[in-house]
Residue, then its C-alpha position, 0 to 999 in steps of 0.5 A: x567402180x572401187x578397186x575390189x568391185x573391179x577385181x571381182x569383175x576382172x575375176x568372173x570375166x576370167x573364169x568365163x574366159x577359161x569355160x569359153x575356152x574349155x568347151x563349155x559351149x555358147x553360154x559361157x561364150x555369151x557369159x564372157x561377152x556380158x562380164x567383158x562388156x560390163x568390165x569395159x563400161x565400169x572402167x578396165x583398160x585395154x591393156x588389163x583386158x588383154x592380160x586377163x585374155x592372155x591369162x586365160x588363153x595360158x591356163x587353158x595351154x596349160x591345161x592342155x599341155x596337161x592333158x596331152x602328158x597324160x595321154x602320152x603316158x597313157x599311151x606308153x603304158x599301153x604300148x609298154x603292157x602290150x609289149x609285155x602282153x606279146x612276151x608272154x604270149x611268146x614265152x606260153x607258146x613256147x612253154x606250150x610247144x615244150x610241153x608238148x614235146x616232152x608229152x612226147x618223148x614221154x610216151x610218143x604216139x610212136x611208140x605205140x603206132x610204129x615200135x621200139x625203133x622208130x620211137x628211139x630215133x624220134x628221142x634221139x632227133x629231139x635231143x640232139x637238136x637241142x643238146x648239139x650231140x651227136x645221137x645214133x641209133x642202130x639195130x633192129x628188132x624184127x618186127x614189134x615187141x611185147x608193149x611192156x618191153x617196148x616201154x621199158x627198153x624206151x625210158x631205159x634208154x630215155x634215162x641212160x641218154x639223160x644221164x649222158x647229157x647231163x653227167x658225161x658231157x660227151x660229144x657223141x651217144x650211141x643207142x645200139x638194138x639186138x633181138x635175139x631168139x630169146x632176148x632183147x638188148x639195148x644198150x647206150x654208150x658215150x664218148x664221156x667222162x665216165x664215172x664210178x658206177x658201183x660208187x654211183x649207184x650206192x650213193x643215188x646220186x648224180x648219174x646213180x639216180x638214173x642207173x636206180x631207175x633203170x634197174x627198177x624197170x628191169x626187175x619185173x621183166x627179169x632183166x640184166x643191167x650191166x655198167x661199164x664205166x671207166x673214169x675218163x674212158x666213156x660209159x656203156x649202159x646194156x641191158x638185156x630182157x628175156x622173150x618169151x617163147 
């Protein structure tokens, strides 16, 4: 057998070696047995036998080593888009339960069911949580309000509460209630920085946003809306809303 003719041989003996080794079942198996034993016959030595074994056995190792970085990737990618997958389930659990308070403080369900008060309390107990003030509520209105004025006295004391945190930067809020004959007042005042209110409320901005918004609420219930506010000294925020009858 020529040189070339044996190559060839050594060749095919090789790949079915590499089937053999790769799962490719009794056939190759067979295969490989007849090209060996032919090889053997037409001249190959032991030794070129076992460099063909060895060269087999190293692809398949290699091809092995292969597959299992590819697993290994395979798998940290999975565990790294499963972690993600927790994150943002995490973070829309808590986008959910934030929502769900600021629905809430919006229009609590209290408001309606209890009153004035108890919703002012509940506002109160959610921002101080998440602030670190200090937020008291005192008074009473001796039973329910007219739902309008319910509604308007709770966002004007939401807003003047958010303007403190925002704006005041103070330690302690107090949000005072008092029903009298023919009126309602609340007020909310802060041990803050203060501001100039005729300045802020020209400007509509910063805390003069907020101070707008509470004089719209007021109009269409002939409300009075009175600021004091000295620079460094704290800010009081009282309105008054007539009753009927």
């Amino acid at each position: 057998m020529n040189e070339k003719t044996r190559d060839e041989l050594a060749g095919q003996y090789l790949r079915a070696l590499e089937d053999y080794l790769d799962d490719a079942g009794e056939a190759a198996l067979a295969r490989a047995y007849e090209l060996g034993r032919r090889a053997v016959v037409d001249g190959l030595g032991v030794l070129e036998m076992a460099a063909l074994h060895h060269e087999a056995l190293r692809a398949s190792v290699l091809r092995l080593d292969a597959l299992e970085a590819r697993a290994k990737a395979v798998e940290a990618a999975q565990a790294f888009f499963l972690s993600r997958l927790e994150e943002v389930r995490d973070l829309l659990d808590r986008i959910e339960g934030e929502l769900r308070r600021l629905s809430h403080e919006l229009r609590p369900t209290m408001l309606d069911d209890l009153g004035l008060l108890p919703a002012l309390q509940f506002l109160a107990e959610g921002v101080a949580k998440r602030t670190g003030l200090s937020v008291e509520v005192r008074g009473s209105t001796h039973g329910r309000l007219p739902p309008a004025v319910e509604t308007a006295l709770y966002r004007i004391a939401q807003e003047a509460l958010t303007n403190a945190v925002r704006h005041a930067h103070p330690a302690h809020v107090k949000i005072q209630l008092q029903r009298e004959a023919r009126a309602v007042r609340c007020s909310v005042s802060d041990d803050g920085v203060g501001f100039d209110a005729a300045t802020a409320l020209e400007h509509r901005g910063g805390p003069g946003l907020g101070l707008v918004g509470i004089r719209e609420r007021l109009d269409p219930l002939r409300g009075r809306l009175q600021i004091t506010s000295p620079p460094g000294r704290g800010t009081r925020v009282h309105v008054a809303v007539p009753l009927e009858g």
